[in-house]
C-alpha distance (Angstrom), angle and dihedral (degrees) to the residues before:
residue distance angle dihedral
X1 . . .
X2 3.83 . .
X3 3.60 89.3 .
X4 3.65 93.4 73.0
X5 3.26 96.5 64.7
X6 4.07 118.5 118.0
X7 4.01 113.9 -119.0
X8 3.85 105.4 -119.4
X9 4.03 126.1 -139.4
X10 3.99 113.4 -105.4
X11 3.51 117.1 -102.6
X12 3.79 100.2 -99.9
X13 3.97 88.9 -138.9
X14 3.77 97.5 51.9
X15 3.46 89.7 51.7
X16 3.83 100.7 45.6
X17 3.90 79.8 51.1
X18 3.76 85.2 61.4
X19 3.54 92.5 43.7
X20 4.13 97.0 55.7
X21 3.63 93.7 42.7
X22 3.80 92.5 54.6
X23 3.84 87.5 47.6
X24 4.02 106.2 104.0
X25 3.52 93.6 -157.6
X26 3.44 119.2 132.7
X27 3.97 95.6 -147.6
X28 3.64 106.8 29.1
X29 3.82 116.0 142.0
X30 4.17 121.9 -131.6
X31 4.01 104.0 -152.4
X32 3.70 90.3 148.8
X33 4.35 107.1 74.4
X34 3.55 116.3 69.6
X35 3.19 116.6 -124.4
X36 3.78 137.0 101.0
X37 3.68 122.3 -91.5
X38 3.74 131.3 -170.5
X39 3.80 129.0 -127.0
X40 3.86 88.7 -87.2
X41 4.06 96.3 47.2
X42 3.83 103.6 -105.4
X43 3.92 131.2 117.3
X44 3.92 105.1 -140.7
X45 3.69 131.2 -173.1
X46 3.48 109.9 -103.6
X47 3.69 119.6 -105.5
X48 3.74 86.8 -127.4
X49 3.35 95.5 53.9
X50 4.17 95.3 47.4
X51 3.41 91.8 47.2
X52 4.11 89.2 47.9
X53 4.18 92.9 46.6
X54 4.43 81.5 50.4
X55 3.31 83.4 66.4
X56 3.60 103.9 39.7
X57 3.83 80.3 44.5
X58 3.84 89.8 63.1
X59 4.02 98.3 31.9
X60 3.33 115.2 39.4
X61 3.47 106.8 104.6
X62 4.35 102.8 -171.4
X63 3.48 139.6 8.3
X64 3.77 90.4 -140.6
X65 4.11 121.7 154.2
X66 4.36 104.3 -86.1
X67 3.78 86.7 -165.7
X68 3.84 134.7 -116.8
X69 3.41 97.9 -52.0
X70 4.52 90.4 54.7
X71 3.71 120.7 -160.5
X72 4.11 107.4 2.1
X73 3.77 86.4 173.0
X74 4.10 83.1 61.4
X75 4.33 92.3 40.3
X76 4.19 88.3 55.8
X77 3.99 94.0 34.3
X78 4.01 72.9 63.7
X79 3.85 106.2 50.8
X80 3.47 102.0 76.1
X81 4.23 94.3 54.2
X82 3.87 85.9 44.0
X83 3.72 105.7 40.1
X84 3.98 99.7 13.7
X85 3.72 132.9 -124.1
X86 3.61 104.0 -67.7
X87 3.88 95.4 42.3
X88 3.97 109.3 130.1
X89 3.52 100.6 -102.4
X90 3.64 102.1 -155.4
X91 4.30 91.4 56.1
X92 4.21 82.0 66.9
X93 3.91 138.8 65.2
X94 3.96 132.9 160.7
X95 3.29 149.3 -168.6
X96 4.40 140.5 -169.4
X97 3.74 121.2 -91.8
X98 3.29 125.4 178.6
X99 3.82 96.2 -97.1
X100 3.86 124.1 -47.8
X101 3.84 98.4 -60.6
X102 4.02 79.8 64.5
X103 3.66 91.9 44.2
X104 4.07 83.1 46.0
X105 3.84 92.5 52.3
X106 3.85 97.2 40.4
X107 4.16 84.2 52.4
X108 3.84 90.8 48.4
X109 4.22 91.8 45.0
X110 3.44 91.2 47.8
X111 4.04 102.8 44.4
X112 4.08 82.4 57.3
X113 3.99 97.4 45.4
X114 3.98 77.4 57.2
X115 3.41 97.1 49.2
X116 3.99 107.3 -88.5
X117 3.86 115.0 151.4
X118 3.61 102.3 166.4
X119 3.90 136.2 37.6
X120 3.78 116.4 -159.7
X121 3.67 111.8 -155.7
X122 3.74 134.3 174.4
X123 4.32 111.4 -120.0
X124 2.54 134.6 -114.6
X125 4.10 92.9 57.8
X126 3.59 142.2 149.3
X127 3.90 103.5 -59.8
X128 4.10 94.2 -123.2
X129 3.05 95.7 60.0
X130 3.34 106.8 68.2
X131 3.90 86.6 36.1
X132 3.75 82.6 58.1
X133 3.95 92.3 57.3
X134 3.30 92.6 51.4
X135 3.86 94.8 50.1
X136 3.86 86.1 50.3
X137 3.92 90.8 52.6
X138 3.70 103.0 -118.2
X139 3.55 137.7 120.5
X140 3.55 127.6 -102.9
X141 3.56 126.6 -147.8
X142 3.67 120.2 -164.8
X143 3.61 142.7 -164.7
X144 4.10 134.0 175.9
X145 3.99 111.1 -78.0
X146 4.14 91.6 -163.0
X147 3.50 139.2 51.1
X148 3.55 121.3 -130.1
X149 3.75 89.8 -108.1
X150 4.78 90.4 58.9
X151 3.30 86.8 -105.1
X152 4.59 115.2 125.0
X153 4.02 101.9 -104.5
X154 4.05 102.0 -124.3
X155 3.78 81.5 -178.6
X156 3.98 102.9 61.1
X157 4.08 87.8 45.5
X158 3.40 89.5 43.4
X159 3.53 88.4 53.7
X160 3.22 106.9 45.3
X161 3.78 89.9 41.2
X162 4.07 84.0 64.8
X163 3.77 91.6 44.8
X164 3.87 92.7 59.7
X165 3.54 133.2 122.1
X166 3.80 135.6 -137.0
X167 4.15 102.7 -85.1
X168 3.80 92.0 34.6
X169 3.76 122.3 127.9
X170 3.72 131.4 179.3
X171 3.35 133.6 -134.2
X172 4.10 124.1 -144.8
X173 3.45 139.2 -179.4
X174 3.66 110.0 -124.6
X175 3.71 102.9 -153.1
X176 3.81 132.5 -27.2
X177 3.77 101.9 44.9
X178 3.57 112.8 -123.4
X179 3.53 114.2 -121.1
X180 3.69 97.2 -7.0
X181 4.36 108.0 51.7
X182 4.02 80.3 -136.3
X183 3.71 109.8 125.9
X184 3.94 121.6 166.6
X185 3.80 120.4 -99.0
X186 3.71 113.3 -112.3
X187 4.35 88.1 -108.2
X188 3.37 78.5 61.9
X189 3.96 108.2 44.7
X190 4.39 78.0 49.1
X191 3.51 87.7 56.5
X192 4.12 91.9 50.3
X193 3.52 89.5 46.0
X194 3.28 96.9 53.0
X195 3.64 87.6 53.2
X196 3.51 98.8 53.6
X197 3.69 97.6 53.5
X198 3.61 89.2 91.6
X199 3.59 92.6 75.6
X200 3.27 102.1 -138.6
X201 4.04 94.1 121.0
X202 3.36 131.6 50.7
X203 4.00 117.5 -137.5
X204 3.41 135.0 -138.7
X205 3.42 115.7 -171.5
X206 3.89 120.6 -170.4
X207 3.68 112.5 -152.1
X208 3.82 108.0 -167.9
X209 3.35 117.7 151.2
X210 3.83 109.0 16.8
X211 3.40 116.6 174.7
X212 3.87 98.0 28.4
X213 3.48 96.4 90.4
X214 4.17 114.1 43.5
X215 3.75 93.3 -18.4
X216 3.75 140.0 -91.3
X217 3.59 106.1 -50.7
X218 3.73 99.5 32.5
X219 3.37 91.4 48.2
X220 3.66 85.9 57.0
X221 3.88 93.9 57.0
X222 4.15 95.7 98.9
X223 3.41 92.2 49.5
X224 3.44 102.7 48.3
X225 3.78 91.0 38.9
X226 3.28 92.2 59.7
X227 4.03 103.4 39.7
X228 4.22 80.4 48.1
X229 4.39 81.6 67.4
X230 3.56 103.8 39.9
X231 4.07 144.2 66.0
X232 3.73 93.1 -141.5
X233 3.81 149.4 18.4
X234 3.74 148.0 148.4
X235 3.53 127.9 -123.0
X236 3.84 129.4 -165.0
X237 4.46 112.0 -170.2
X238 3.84 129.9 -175.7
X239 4.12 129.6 -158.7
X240 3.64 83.1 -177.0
X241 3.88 83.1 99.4
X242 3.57 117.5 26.1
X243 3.93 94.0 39.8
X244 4.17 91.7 37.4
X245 3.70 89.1 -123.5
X246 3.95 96.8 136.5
X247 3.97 97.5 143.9
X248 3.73 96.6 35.7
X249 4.19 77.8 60.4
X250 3.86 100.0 -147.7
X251 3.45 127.4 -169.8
X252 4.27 148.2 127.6
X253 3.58 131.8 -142.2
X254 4.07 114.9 -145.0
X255 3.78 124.8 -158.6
X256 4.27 109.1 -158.7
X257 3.73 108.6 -169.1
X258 4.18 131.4 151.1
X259 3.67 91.2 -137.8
X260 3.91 114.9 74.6
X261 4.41 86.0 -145.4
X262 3.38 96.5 51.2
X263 3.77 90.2 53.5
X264 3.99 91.8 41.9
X265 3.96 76.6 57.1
X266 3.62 107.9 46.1
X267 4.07 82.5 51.7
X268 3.81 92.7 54.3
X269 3.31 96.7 41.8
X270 4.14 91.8 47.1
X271 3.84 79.9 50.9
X272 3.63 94.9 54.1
X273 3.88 94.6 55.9
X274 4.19 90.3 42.1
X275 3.87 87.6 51.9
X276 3.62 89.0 49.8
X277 4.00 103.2 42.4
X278 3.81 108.0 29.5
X279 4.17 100.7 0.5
X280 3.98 88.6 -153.5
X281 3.60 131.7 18.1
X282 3.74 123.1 -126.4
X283 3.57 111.7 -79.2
X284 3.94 110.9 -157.3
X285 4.20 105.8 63.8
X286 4.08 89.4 44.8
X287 3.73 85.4 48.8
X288 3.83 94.9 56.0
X289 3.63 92.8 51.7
X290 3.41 92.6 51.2
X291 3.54 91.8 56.8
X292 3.74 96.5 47.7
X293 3.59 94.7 45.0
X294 4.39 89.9 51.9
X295 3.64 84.7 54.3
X296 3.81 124.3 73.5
X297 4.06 93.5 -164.7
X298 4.24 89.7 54.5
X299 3.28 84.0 41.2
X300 3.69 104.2 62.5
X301 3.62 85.1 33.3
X302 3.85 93.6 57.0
X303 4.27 91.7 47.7
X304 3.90 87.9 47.6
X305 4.25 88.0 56.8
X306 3.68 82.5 47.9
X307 3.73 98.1 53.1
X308 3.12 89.7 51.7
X309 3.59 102.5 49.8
X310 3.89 80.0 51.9
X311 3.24 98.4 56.8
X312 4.18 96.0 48.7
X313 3.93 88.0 56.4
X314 3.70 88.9 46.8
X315 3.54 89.0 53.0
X316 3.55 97.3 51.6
X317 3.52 94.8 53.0
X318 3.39 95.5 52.8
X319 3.32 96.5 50.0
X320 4.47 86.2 50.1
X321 3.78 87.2 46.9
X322 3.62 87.8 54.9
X323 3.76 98.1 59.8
X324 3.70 79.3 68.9
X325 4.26 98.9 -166.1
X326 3.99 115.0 11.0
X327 3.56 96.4 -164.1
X328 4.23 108.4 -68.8
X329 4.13 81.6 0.4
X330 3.99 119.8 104.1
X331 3.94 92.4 -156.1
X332 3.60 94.3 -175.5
X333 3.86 105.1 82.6
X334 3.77 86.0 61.1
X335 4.25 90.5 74.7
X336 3.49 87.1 57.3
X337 3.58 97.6 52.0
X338 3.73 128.5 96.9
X339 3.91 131.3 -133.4
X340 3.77 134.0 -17.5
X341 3.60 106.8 -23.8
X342 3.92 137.2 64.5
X343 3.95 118.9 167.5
X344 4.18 110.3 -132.7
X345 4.05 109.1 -151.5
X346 3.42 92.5 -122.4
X347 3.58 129.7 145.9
X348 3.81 129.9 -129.6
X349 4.00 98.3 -98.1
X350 4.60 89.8 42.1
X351 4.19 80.7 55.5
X352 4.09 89.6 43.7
X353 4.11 87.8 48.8
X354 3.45 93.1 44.8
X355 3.86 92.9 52.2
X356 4.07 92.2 38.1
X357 4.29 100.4 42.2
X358 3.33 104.5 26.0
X359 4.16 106.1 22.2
X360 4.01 85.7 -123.6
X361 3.94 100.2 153.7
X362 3.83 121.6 -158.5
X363 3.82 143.7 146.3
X364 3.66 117.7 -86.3
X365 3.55 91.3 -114.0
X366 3.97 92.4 69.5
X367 4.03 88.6 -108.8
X368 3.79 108.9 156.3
X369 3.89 115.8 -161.2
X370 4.37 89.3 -153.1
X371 3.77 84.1 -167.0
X372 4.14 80.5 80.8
X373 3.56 93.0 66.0
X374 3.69 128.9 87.5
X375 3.73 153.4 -170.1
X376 4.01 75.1 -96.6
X377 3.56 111.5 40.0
X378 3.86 104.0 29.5
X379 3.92 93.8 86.4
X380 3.69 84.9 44.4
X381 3.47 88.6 60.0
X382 3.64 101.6 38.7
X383 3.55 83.4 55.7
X384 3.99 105.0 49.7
X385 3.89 84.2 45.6
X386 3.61 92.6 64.2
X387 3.56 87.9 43.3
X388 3.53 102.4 62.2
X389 4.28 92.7 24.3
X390 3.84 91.8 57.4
């Protein structure tokens, strides 16, 4: 029966993966993988987190199953960063995922056990996730997240926010746009919470990289704004960023209701699909930040890593924005933009001439991870832009 199966296409970032690490030149430049690098290339373990897994190291007394719903003592550690200190406590509950795609996917299952048919999302977006509504069998509806100008389009999501139809939902980036750096302004997230009051459509807000972009609580202010106007939502949250766990995948789903059943139900029901796709979540990353965030001294240590991952991306925009134009290239939108990623207008042969003259590697999509670029490379890359953007 195997041989019926359909051949699928690569994925185009595994493969440019393949491509850089095959390339035996000495300066090439990786803007393609998304992860955070520091000014001298690497990806280390935070200190927090080594000092946290010490402990765990010396503690943890079994490696026994914690059920479907994983570490709850890590899920509430979170609340308070995600939903702030005043947030009604008994509107929200969590569980583990196995990073945010889980968290994604557990969102997605759940808005159609309630009812959900369609998700309206802004494009372009994070590739998974419309992957992820298509897994889940519903349709997606899209409209454009940016102006033509980089700046987030209130208009088309306002739009298509009026155009919706009972059993919609919406899906929003919470901070730190994913591909395009452009997040909404706060006047803005007001305006789509005021929208949303109504009821009429359910959001989903993906929180990925919070406190990358202005730091933890401001890059909490959509969320909150909007969970401040309306009876319900679902949230889906990854560490995998801001605490550098990426292969420990770390992440929480969060039901917010106004009716303590329906949130005893969204939680069941997220269980249900857990049970049924991964049956446990992994243990070790969730554990870590549970530790750190019990601990006022990890703590502070943890938010001073993160400030200063903050401040290296903000320097690297700056220092893109102030290139101004690079030849076809409007640099400037890119020192207004928040967190890893910045889209480059480029078209499919400027990527290819990048990769092939200058060993620049990026997605095909003209997504930039800026956290590739150094005190060393960035003039490098300034340069070979205006090479092949000329």
């Amino acid at each position: 029966m195997l041989e019926n199966l359909a051949a699928q296409p690569a994925d185009a970032l595994l493969a440019l993966i393949k491509l850089y690490n095959a390339d035996p030149r000495a300066d090439k430049i990786d803007l393609g993988v998304g992860v955070y690098r520091t000014a001298e290339g690497a990806t280390p373990v935070f200190k927090a987190i080594k000092a946290a897994e010490q402990k765990l190291l010396a503690d943890q007394d079994s490696k026994a199953y914690l059920g479907p719903e994983g570490d709850m003592g890590f899920v509430h550690a979170l609340i308070p960063y995600v939903f702030g200190q005043d947030f009604d406590r008994s509107r929200v509950e969590g569980m583990q995922s196995p990073g945010g795609t889980g968290a994604v996917r557990l969102a997605i299952e759940v808005a159609k056990r309630s009812g959900i048919k369609r998700i309206l999302m802004g494009t372009p977006s994070w590739p998974n996730h419309a992957q992820i509504v298509a897994a889940v069998g519903l349709e997606l509806v899209t409209f454009k997240h940016t102006t033509a100008d980089g700046l987030a389009d209130l208009d088309a999501l306002q739009a298509a926010l009026a155009a919706a139809q009972p059993g919609d939902a919406v899906l929003l980036h919470g901070c730190c746009h994913n591909p395009t750096g452009v997040d909404y302004t706060e006047a803005q997230w007001d305006a789509i919470a005021a929208t949303l009051s109504d009821g009429k459509v359910l959001p989903i807000i993906d929180l990925a990289y919070q406190g990358l972009g202005d730091g933890m609580e401001a890059d909490a202010y959509g969320l909150r704004k909007v969970l401040g106007a309306v009876s319900e939502a679902l949230v889906a949250y990854s560490c995998d960023k801001n605490f550098g766990l990426y292969r420990d995948r770390v992440g929480a789903f969060y039901a917010v209701t106004s009716d303590a059943t329906a949130l005893a139900n969204a939680m069941a029901n997220g269980a249900t699909v857990a049970r049924a796709s991964w049956s446990m979540p992994p243990d070790h990353g969730a554990a870590a930040v549970r530790l750190i965030l019990s601990d006022a001294e990890l703590t502070k240590l943890w938010l001073g890593e993160l400030d200063e991952m903050r401040d290296r991306m903000a320097w690297v925009r700056e220092r893109l924005a102030a290139a101004q134009q690079v030849g076809s290239v409007n640099m400037a939108p890119l020192g207004i933009q928040k967190g890893l990623f910045s889209m480059l207008p480029l078209s499919g042969e400027q990527i290819l001439a990048l990769r092939e003259k200058h060993g620049i590697y990026m997605a095909g999509s003209g997504r930039i991870n800026a956290a590739g670029l150094t005190t060393g490379n960035i003039d490098k890359f300034i340069a070979a832009l205006g090479d092949v953007a000329g």
